[in-house]
DRENDO-1510 file (C-alpha; in Angstrom, 1 decimal, always signed):
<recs>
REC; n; res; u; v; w
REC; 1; UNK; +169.7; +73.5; +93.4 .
REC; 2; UNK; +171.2; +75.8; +90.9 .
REC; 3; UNK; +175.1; +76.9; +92.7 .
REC; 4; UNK; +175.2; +80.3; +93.2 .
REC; 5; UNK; +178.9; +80.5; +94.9 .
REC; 6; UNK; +181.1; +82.6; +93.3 .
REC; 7; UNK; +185.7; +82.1; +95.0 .
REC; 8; UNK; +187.1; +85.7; +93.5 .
REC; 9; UNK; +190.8; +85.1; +93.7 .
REC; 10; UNK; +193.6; +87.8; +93.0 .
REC; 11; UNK; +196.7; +86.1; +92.7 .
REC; 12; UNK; +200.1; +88.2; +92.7 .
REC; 13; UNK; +203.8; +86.7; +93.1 .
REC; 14; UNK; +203.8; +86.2; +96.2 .
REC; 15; UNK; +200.1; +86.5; +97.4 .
REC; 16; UNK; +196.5; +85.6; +96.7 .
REC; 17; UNK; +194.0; +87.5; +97.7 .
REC; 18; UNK; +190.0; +85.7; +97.5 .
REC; 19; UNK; +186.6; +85.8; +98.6 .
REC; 20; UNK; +183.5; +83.8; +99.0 .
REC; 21; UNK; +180.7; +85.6; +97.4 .
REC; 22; UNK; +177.1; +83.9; +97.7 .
REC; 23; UNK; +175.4; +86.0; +94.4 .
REC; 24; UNK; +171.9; +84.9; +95.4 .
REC; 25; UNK; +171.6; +87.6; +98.1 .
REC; 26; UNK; +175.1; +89.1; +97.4 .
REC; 27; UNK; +176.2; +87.9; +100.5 .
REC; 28; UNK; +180.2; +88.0; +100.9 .
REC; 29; UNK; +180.7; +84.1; +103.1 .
REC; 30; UNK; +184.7; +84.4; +103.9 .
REC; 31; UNK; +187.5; +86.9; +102.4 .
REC; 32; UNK; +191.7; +86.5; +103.9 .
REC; 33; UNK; +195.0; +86.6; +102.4 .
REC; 34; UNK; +197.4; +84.0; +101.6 .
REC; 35; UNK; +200.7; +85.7; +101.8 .
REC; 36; UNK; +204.9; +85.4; +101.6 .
REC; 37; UNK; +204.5; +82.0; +98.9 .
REC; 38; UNK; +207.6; +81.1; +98.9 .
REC; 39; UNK; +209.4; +82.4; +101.6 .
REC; 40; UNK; +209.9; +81.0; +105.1 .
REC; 41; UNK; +207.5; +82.7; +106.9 .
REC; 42; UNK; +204.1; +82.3; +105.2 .
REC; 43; UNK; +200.5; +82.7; +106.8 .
REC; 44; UNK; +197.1; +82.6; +105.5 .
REC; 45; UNK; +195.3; +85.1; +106.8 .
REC; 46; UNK; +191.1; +84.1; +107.4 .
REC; 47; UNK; +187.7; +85.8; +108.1 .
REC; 48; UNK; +184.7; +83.8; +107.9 .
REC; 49; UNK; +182.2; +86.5; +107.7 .
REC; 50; UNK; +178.5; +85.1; +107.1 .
REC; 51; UNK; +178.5; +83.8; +110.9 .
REC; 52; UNK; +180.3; +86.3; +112.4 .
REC; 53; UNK; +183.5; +84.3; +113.2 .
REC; 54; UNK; +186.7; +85.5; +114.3 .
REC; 55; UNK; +189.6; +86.2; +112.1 .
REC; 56; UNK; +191.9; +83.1; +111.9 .
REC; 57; UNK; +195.8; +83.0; +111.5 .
REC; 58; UNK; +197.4; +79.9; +110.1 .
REC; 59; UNK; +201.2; +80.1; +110.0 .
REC; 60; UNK; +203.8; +78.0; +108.3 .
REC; 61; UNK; +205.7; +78.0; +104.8 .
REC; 62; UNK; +203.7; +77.5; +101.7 .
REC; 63; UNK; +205.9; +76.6; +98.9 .
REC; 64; UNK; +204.2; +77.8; +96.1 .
REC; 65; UNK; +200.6; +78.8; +95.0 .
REC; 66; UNK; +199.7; +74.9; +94.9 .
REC; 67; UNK; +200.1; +74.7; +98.6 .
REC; 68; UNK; +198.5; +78.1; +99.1 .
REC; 69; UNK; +195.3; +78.0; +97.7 .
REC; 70; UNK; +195.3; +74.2; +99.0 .
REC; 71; UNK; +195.7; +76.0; +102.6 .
REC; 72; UNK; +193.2; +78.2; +101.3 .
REC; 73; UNK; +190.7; +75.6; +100.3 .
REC; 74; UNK; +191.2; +73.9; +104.1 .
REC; 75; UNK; +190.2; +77.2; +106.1 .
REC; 76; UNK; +187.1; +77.1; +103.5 .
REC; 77; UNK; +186.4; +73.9; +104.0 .
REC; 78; UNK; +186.5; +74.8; +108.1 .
REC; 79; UNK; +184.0; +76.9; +108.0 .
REC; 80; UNK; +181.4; +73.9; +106.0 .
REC; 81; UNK; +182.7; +76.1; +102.4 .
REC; 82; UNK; +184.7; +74.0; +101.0 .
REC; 83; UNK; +185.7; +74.1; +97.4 .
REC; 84; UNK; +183.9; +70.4; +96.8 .
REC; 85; UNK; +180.8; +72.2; +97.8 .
REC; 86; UNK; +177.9; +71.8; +95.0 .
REC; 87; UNK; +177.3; +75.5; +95.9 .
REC; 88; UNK; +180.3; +76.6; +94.1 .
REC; 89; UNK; +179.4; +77.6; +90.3 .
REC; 90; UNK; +182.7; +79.2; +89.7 .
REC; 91; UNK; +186.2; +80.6; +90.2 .
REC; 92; UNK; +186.8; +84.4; +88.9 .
REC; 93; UNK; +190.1; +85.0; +88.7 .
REC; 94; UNK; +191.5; +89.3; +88.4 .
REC; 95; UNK; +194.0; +89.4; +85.3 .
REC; 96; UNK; +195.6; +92.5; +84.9 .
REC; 97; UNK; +196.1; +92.5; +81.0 .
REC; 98; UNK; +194.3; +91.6; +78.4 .
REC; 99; UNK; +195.1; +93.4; +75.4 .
REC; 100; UNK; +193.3; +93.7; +72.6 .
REC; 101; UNK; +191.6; +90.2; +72.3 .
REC; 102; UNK; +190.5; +89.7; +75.6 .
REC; 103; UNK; +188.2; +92.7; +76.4 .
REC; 104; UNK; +185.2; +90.8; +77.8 .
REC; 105; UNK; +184.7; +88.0; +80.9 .
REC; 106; UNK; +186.1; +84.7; +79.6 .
REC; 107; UNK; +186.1; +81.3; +80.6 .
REC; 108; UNK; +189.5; +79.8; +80.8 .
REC; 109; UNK; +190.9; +77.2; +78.3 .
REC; 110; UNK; +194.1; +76.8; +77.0 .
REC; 111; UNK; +193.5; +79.2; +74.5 .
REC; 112; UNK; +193.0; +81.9; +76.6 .
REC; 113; UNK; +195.8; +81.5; +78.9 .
REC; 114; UNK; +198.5; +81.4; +76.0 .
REC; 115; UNK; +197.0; +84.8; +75.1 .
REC; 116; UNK; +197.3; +85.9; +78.9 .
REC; 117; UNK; +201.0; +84.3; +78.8 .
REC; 118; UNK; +202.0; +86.4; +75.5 .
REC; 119; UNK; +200.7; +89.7; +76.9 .
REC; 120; UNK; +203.6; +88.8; +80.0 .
REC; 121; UNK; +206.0; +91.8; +77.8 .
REC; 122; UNK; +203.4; +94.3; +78.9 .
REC; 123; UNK; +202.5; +93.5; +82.3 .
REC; 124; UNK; +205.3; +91.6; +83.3 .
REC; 125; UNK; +204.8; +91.9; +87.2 .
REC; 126; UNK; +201.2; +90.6; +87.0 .
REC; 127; UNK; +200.3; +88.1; +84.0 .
REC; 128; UNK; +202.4; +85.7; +84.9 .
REC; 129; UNK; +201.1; +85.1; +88.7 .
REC; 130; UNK; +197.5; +85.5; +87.2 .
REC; 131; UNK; +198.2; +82.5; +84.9 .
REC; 132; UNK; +199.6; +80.7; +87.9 .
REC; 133; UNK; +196.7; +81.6; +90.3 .
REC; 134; UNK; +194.2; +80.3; +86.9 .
REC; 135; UNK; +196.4; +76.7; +86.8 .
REC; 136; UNK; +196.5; +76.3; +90.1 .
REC; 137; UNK; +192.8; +76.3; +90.9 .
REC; 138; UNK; +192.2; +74.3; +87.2 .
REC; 139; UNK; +194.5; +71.7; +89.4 .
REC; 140; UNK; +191.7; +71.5; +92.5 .
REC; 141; UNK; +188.7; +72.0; +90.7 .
REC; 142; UNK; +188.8; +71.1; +87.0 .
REC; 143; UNK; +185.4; +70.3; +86.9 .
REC; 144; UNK; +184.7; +74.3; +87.7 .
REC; 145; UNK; +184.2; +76.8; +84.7 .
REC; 146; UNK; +187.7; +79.1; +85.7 .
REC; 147; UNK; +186.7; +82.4; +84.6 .
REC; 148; UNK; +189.0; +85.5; +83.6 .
REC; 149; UNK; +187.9; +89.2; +84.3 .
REC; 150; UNK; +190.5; +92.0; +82.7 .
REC; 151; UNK; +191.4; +95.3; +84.9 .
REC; 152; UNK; +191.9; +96.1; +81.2 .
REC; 153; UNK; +188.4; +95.2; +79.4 .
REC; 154; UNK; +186.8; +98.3; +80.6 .
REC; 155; UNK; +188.9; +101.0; +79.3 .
REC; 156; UNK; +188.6; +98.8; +75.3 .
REC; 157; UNK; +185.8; +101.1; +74.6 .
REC; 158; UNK; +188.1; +104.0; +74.1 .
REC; 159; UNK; +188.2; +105.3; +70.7 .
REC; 160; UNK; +191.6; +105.1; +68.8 .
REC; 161; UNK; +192.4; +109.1; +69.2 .
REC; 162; UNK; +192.7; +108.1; +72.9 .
REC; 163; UNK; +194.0; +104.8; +72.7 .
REC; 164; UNK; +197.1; +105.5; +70.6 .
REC; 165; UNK; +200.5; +107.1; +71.2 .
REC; 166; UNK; +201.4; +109.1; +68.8 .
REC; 167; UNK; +204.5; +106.3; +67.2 .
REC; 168; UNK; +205.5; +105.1; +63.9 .
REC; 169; UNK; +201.8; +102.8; +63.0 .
REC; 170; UNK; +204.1; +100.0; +61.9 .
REC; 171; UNK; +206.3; +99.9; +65.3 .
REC; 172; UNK; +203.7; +100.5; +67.2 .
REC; 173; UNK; +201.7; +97.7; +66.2 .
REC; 174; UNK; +204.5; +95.2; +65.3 .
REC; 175; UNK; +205.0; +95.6; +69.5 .
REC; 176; UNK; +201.3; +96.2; +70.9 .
REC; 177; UNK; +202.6; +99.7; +72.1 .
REC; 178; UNK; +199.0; +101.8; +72.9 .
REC; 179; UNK; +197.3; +102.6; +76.2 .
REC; 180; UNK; +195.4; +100.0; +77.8 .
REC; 181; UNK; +194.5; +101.2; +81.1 .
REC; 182; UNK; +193.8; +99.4; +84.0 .
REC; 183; UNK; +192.1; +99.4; +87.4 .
REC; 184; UNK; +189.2; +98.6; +85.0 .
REC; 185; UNK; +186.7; +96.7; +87.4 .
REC; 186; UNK; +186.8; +99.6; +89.8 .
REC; 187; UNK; +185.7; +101.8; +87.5 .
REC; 188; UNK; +183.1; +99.8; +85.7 .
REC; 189; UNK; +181.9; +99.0; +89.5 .
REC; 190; UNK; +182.3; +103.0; +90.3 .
REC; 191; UNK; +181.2; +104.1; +87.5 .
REC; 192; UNK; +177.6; +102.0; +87.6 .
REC; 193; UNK; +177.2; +103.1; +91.8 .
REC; 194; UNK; +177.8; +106.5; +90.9 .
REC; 195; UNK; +175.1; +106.3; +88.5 .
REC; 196; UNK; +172.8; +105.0; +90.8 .
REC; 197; UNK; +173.7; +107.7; +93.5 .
REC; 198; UNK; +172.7; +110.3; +91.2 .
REC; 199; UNK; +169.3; +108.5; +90.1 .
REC; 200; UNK; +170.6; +108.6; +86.7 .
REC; 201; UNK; +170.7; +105.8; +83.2 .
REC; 202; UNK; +174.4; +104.8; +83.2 .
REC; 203; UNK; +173.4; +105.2; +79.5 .
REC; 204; UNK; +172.7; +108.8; +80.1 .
REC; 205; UNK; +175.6; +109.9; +82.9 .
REC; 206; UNK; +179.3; +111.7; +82.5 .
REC; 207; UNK; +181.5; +110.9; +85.1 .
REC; 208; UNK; +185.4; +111.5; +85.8 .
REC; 209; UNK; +186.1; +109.0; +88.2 .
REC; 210; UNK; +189.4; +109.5; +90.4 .
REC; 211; UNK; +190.3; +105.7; +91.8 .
REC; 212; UNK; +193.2; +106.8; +94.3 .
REC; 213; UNK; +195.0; +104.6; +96.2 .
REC; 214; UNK; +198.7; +103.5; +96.6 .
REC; 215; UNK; +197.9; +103.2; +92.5 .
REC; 216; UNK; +196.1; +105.2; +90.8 .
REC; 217; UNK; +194.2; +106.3; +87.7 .
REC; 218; UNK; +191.2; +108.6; +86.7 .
REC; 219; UNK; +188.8; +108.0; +83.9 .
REC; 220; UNK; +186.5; +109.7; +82.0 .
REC; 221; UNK; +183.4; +108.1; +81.3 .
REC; 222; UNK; +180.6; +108.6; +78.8 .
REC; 223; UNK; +177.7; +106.8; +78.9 .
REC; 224; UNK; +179.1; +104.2; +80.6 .
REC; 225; UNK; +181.5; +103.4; +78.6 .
REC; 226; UNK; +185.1; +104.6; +78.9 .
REC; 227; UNK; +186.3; +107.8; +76.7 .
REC; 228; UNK; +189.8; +108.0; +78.1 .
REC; 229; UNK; +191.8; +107.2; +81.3 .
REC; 230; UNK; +195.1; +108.0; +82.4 .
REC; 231; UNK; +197.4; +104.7; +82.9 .
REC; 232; UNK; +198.6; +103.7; +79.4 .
REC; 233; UNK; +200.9; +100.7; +78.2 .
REC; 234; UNK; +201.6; +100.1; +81.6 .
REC; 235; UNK; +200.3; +101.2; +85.0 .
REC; 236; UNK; +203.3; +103.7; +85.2 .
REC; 237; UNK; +201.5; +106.4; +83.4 .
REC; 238; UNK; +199.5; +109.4; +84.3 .
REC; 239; UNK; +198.9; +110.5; +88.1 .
REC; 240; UNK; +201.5; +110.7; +90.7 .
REC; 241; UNK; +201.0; +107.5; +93.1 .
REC; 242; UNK; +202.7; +106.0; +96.3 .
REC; 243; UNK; +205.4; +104.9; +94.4 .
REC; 244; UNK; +205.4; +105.5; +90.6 .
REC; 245; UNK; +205.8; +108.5; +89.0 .
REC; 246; UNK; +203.0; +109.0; +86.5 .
REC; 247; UNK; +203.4; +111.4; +83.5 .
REC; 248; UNK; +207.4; +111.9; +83.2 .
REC; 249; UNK; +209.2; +113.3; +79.8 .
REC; 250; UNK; +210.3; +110.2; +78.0 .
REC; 251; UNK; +213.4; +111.3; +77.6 .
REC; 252; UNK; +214.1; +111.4; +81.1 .
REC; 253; UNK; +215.1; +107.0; +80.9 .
REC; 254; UNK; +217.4; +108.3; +78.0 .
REC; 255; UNK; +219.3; +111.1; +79.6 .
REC; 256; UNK; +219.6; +108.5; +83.1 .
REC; 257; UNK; +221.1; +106.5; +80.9 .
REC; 258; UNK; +223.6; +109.0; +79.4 .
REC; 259; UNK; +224.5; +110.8; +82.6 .
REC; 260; UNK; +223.8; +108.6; +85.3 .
REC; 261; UNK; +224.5; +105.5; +83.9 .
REC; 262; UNK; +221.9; +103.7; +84.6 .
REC; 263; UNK; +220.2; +100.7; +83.0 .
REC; 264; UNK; +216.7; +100.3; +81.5 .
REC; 265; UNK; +215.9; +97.8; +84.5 .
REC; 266; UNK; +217.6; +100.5; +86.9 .
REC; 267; UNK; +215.3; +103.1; +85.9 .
REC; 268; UNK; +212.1; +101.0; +85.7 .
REC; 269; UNK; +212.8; +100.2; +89.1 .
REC; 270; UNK; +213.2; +104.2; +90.1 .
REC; 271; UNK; +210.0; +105.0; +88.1 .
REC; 272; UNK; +207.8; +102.4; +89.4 .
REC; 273; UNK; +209.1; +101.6; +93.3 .
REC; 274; UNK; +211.3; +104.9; +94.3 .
REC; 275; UNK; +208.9; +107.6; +92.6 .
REC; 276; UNK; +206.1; +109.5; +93.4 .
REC; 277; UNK; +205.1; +110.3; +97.3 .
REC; 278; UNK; +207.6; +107.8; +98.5 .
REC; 279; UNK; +210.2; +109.4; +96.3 .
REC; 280; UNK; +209.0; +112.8; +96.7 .
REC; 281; UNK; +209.0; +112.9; +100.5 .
REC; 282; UNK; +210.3; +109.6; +101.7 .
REC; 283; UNK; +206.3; +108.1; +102.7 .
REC; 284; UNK; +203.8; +107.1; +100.3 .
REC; 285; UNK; +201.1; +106.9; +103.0 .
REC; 286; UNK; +198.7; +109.9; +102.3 .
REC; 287; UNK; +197.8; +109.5; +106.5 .
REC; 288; UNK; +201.6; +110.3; +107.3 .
REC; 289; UNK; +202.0; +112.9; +105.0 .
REC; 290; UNK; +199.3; +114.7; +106.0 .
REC; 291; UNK; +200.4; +114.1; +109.7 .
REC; 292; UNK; +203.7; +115.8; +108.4 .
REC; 293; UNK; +202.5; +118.7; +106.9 .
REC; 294; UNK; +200.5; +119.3; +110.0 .
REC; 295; UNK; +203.7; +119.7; +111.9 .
REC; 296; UNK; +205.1; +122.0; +109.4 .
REC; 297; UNK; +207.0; +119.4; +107.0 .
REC; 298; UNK; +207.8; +121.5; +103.7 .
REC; 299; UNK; +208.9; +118.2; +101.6 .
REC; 300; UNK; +205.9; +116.7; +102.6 .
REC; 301; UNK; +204.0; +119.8; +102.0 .
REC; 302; UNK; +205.7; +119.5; +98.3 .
REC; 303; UNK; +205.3; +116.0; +97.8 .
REC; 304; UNK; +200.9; +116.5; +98.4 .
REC; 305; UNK; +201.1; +119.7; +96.2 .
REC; 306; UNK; +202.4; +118.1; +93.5 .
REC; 307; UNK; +200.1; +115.0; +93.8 .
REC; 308; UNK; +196.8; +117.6; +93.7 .
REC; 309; UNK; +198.4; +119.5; +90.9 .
REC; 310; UNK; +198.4; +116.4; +88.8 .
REC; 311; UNK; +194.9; +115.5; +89.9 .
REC; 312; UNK; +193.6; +118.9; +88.7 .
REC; 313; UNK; +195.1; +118.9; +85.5 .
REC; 314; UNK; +193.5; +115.5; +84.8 .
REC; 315; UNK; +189.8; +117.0; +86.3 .
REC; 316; UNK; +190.3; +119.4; +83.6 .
REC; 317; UNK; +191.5; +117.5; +80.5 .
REC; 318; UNK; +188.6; +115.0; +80.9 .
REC; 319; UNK; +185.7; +117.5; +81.8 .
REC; 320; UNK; +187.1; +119.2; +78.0 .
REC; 321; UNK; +186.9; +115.5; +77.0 .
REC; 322; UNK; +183.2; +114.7; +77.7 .
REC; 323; UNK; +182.4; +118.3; +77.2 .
REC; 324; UNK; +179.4; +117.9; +80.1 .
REC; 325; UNK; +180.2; +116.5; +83.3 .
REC; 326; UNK; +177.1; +115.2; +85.7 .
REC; 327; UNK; +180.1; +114.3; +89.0 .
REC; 328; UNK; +183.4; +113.8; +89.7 .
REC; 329; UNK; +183.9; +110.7; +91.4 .
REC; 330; UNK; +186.7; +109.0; +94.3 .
REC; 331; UNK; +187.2; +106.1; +95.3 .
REC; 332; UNK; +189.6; +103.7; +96.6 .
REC; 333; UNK; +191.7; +103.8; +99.6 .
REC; 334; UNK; +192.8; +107.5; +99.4 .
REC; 335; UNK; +190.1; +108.6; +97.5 .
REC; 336; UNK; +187.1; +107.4; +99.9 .
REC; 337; UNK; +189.1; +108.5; +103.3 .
REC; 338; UNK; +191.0; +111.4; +102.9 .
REC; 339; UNK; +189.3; +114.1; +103.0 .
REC; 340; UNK; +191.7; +116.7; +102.4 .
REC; 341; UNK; +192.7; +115.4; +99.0 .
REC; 342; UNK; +189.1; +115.5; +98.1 .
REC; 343; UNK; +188.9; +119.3; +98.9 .
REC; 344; UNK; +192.3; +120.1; +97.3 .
REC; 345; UNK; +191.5; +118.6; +94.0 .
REC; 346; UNK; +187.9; +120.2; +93.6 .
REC; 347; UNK; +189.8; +124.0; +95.4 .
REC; 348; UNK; +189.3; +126.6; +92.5 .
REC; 349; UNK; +187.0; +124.8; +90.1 .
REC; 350; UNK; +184.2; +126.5; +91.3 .
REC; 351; UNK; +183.5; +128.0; +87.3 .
REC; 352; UNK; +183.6; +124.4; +86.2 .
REC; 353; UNK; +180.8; +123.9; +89.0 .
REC; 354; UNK; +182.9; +122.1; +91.4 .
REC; 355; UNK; +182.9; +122.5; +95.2 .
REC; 356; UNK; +182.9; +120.7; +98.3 .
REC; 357; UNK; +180.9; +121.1; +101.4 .
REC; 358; UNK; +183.1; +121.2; +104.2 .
REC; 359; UNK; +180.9; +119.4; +106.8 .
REC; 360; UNK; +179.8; +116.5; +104.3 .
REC; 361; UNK; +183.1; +115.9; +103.0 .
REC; 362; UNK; +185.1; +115.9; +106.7 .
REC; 363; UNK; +181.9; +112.7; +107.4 .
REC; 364; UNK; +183.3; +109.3; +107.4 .
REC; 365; UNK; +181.1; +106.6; +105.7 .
REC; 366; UNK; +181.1; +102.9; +103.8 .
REC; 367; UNK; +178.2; +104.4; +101.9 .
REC; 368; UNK; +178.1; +106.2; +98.7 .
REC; 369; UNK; +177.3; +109.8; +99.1 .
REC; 370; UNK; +177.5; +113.2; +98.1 .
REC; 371; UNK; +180.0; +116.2; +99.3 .
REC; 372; UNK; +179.0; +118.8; +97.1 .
REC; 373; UNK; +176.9; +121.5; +98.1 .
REC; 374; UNK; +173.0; +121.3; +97.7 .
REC; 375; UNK; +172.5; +122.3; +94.0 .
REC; 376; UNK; +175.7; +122.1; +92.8 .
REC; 377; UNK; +175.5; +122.3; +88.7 .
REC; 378; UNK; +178.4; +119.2; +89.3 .
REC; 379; UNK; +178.2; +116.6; +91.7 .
REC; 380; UNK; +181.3; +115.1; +94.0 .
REC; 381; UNK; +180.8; +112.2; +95.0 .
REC; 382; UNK; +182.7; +109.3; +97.3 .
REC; 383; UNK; +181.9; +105.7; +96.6 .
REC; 384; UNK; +183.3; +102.7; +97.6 .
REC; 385; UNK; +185.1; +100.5; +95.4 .
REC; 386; UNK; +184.3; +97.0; +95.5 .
REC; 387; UNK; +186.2; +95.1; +93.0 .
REC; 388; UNK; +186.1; +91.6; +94.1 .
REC; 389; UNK; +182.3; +92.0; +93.8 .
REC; 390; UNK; +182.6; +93.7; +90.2 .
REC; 391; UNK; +184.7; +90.5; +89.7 .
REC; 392; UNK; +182.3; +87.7; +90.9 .
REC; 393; UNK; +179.1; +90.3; +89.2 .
REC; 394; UNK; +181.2; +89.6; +85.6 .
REC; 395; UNK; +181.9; +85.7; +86.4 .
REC; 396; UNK; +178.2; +84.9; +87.6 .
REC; 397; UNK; +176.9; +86.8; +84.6 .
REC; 398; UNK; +179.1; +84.7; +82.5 .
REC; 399; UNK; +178.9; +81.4; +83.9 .
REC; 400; UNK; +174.8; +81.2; +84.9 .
REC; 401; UNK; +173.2; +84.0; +82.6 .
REC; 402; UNK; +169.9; +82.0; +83.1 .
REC; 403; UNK; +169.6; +81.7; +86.4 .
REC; 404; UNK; +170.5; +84.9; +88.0 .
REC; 405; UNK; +168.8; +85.8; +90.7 .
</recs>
């Protein structure tokens, strides 16, 4: 029996995140949420979801990611999916950062995570639990290919125009200082569905696609492949999110530092976890601020113009980018459920082609589907993001090329 399993695991700090994918049909087997390693009051968090079961709780401290995914491993093995199971053909593991060398699916050796450890400069807050989440599970199962996907890999198709700041060549490579990008497997995922949607080649389809959540980034992709997107060196860069900035004059950290004071750590901090909605308005929930304008809220009124502003001017630099534009795409938490951002960012584009219908777009769905008008030169579109999928699609590809069913 050829193993078909694929256990996607996103580990942060403090937190990992899995599923159980069956790739033979698809089939997601159990998903939950091992949360607060470290701390007193940890919990896994677990839904078996091939028979239907009931979500499960399971409280007490896990000390660190060993005892986690072990935890992890025994509600598995509860449900007859255990991580001895023949079945399995592989761990995928979500690494934020890959840089320059690591652009494709890998599997895991000692090679590859020194390279994940000496890209910890530039993504600080992630690499490092990603390596730990990738030990940990070599530790349980080191008889299992442990493969790497790259939120990064996607966006390594952009040509060096977009890729590069424009530094000193010599400092800028001496440091690895160019834009990366990241959410990559939602948009590869997004990209591909949207495709599909519009009965189009990949090959043959433009797409800006907005991935808007408590993070987020646009892209714009040609082809299939990805021309430009807006997060850079770091995830801090381009749209306004719950809590970072996005696009800020750089000279903004220096004059904090002259006239405030403040350190670089200081206003890392205030760029990345005091900024954008939250900082703007106090909430970086798009459903309360919305809630708030509707009772007449002017700083929350400011806080979502702002946000849309920034989302139009990215619509239009990337539709000048790819020069033809077959749909604008959103996705992700704020993208697939609020409606009203959807029709904000779209509002006055009508001579690019761009327009909602008001009925289609106020629907709620888990499908893909269309909210433009009938004929529209320019599709919008909402699909779902499935990145954990995207994840254990790469690692099954990777691990049995053969055998796929």
């Amino acid at each position: 029996m050829t193993p078909t399993r694929i256990l996607v695991l996103n580990s942060g700090s403090s937190s990992v995140k899995y599923q159980l994918i069956d790739m033979a049909g698809r089939t997601r087997l159990a998903a939950g949420l091992a949360e607060r390693i470290g701390e007193e009051t940890s919990a896994v968090l677990h839904q078996p979801l091939a028979a239907g079961g009931g979500k499960r709780e399971r409280q007490g401290r896990l000390a660190d990611h060993d005892e986690a995914l072990k935890a992890v491993a025994e509600e598995l093995a509860a449900d007859g999916l255990g991580l001895d199971s023949p079945e399995l053909a592989a761990i995928g593991h979500r690494v934020v950062h890959g840089g320059l060398k690591l652009t494709e699916p890998v599997v895991v050796d000692e090679a590859v995570l020194k390279e994940i450890e000496r890209l910890v400069p530039v993504a600080p807050l992630h690499n490092p639990a990603n390596v730990t989440g990738i030990r940990t599970a070599q530790r349980l199962r080191p008889d299992l290919p442990q493969v790497a996907v790259f939120d990064t890999a996607f966006h390594s198709s952009m040509p060096e125009h977009a890729a590069r700041y424009a530094l000193d060549v010599e400092t800028a490579d001496a440091h690895r200082v160019r834009r990366y990008g990241f959410h990559g497997t939602s948009h590869a995922y997004v990209s591909r569905k949207a495709a599909e949607l519009l009965g189009k080649d990949p090959a043959e389809t433009n797409l800006i696609v907005l991935h808007l959540g408590n993070g987020a980034s646009a892209s714009a992709v040609r082809g299939g492949r990805c021309e430009d997107t807006s997060m850079g060196l770091t995830p801090l860069e381009g749209l306004v999110m719950g809590t970072r900035s996005g696009d800020i004059d750089p000279a903004v950290v220096f004059h904090l530092g002259r006239v405030a004071g403040m350190s670089a750590d200081e206003v890392d901090e205030l760029l990345n976890k005091r900024s954008g909605l939250l900082g703007l308005c106090g909430d970086n929930d798009m459903r309360q601020i919305r809630r708030r304008i509707d009772e007449g809220d002017a700083a929350a009124r400011l806080a979502f113009d702002i946000y849309i502003h920034r989302l139009k001017k990215y619509i239009g630099a990337y539709y000048a980018v790819l020069g033809r534009v077959d749909a604008v795409v959103f996705t992700a938490g704020v993208g697939e459920n609020a409606a009203p951002v959807r029709e904000a960012a779209v509002a006055g584009l009508e001579e690019l082609g761009l327009a909602v219908d008001g009925e289609l777009n106020a629907a709620h769905g888990k499908e893909a589907r269309l909210i433009s008008p009938a004929g529209a030169r320019v599709k919008v579109a909402v699909v779902p993001t499935d990145e954990e999928l995207e994840i254990a699609e790469q690692t099954y590809a990777l691990v049995a090329p053969a055998e796929r069913p």
